[in-house]
C-alpha positions as CSV (number, residue, x, y, z in Angstrom):
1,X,70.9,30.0,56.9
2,X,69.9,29.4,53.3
3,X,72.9,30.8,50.8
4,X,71.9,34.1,48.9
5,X,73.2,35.9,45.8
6,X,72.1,39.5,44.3
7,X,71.0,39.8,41.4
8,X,73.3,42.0,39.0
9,X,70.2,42.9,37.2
10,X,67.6,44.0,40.1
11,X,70.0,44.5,42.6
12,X,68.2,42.5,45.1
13,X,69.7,39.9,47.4
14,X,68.0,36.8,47.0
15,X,68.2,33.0,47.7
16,X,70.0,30.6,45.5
17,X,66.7,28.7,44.5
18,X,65.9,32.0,42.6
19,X,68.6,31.2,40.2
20,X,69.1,29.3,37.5
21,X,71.9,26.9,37.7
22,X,74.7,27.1,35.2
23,X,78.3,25.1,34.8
24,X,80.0,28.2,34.0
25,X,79.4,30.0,36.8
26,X,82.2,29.6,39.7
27,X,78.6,29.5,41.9
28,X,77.1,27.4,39.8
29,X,74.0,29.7,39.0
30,X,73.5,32.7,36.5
31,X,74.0,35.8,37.4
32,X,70.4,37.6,36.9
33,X,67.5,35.7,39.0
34,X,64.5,34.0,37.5
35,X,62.0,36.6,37.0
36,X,65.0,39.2,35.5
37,X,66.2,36.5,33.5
38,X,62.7,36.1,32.0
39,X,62.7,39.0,31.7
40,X,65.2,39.3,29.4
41,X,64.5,36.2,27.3
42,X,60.3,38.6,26.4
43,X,62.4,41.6,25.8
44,X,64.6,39.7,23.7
45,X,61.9,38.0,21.8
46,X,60.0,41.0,21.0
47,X,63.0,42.4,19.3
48,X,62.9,39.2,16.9
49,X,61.5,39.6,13.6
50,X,61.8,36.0,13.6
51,X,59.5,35.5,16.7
52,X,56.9,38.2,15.6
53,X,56.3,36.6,12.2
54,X,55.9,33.1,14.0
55,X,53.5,34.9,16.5
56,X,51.8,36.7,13.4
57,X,51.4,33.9,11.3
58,X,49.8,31.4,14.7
59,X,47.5,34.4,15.0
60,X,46.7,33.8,11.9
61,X,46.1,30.4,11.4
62,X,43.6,30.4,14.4
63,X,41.8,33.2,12.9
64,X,41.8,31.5,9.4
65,X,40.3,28.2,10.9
66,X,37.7,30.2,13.1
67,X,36.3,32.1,10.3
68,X,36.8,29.1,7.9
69,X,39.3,30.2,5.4
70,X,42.0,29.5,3.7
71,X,45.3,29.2,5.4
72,X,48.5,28.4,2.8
73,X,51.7,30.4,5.0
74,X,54.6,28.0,5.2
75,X,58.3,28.4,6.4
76,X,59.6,29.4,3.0
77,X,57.0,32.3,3.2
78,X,58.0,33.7,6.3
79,X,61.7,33.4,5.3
80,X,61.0,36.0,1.9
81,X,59.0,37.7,3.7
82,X,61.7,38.2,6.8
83,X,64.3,39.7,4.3
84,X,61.9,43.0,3.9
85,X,61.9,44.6,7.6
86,X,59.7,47.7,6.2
87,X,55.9,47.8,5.9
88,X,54.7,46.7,2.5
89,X,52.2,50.2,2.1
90,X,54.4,53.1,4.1
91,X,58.0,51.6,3.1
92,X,58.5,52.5,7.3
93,X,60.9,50.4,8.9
94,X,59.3,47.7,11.5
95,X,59.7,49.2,15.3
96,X,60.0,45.4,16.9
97,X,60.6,47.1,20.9
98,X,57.8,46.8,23.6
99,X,56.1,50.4,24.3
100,X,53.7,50.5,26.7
101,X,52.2,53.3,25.5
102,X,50.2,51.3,23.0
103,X,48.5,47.6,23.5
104,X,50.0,47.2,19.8
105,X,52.8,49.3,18.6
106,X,51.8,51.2,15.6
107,X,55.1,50.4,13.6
108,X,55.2,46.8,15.0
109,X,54.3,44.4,11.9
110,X,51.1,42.8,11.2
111,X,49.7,40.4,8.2
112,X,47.4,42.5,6.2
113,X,45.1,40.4,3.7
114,X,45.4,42.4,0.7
115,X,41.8,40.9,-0.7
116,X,40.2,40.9,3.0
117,X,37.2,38.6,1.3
118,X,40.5,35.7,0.4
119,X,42.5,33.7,2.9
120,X,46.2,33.6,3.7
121,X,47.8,33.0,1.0
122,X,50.9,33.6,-0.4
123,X,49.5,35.7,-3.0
124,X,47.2,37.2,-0.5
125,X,49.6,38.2,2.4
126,X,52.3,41.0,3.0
127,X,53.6,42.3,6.3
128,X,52.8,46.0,7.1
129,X,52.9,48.2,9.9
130,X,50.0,47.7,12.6
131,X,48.5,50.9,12.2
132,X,48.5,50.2,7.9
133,X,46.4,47.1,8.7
134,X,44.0,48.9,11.2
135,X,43.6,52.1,8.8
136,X,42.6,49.4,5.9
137,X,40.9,47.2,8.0
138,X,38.0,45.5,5.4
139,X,38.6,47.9,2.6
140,X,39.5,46.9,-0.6
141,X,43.0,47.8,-1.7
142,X,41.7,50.8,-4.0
143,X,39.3,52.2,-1.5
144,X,42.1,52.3,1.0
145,X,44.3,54.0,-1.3
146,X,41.3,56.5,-2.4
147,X,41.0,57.2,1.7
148,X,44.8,57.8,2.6
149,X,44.5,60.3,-0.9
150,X,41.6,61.6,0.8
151,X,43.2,62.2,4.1
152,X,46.7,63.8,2.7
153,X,44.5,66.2,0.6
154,X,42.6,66.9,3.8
155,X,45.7,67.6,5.8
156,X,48.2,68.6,3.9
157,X,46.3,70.3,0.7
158,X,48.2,67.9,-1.3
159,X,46.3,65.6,-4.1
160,X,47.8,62.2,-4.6
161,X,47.8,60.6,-8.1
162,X,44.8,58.3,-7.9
């Protein structure tokens, strides 16, 4: 009979080879199995702001190279631009968990091209919320400001400064 261990995460009993081994374990394997333990490690990931800007920007370098535009992001970017964890637009703070209410959280961040006609630049760039960067989607930076006016005076009866 093969040897078994449960899994202090699941709570199911399963065989050893479902383990990862460890040297610090008296039973030389970690304590969650494989597929909670991978678990863990996407959960843990998607809390990153680290990992989401290094997703964001690979996203973005693929779609830069597709459509044939400039791509000038570097390491020193994402490092300023990690010391802000609030949109760029609402000022609301970045929700990094995994809902699955929503394919893409609306408060999760996303690179918004300010001049959507320019590529990623520096100069170009800023992280916002998801749901800024789908609201803007191609407009320019005054039209978009004109529509949320627009939609706050629809709403609320209140006129923004334009």
């Amino acid at each position: 009979m093969s040897k078994r261990k449960r899994c202090l995460r699941c709570g199911v009993t399963k065989p050893l080879s479902q383990f990862s081994p460890s040297a610090r374990r008296r039973d030389g394997r970690i304590s969650h199995c494989k597929p909670c333990n991978s678990h863990i490690a996407t959960v843990s990931r998607r809390k990153s702001l680290d990992h989401w800007l290094g997703y964001l920007v690979t996203k973005a370098k693929s779609r830069a190279k597709t459509k044939g535009i400039a791509f000038a992001l570097d390491e020193t970017w994402i490092a300023g631009a990690l010391k802000r964890p609030y949109c760029a637009v609402s000022n609301l703070e970045f929700d990094l968990t995994h809902d699955r209410r929503w394919h893409i959280h609306p408060l999760s961040p996303s690179l918004d091209r300010i001049d959507s006609t320019k590529g990623y630049t520096p100069d170009n760039v800023r992280v916002v919320c998801s749901w800024v960067n789908t609201a803007k989607s191609d407009l320019s930076e005054a039209h978009f400001r004109k529509m949320i006016g627009y939609t706050a005076e629809s709403i609320y009866g209140v006129t923004l400064v334009h």
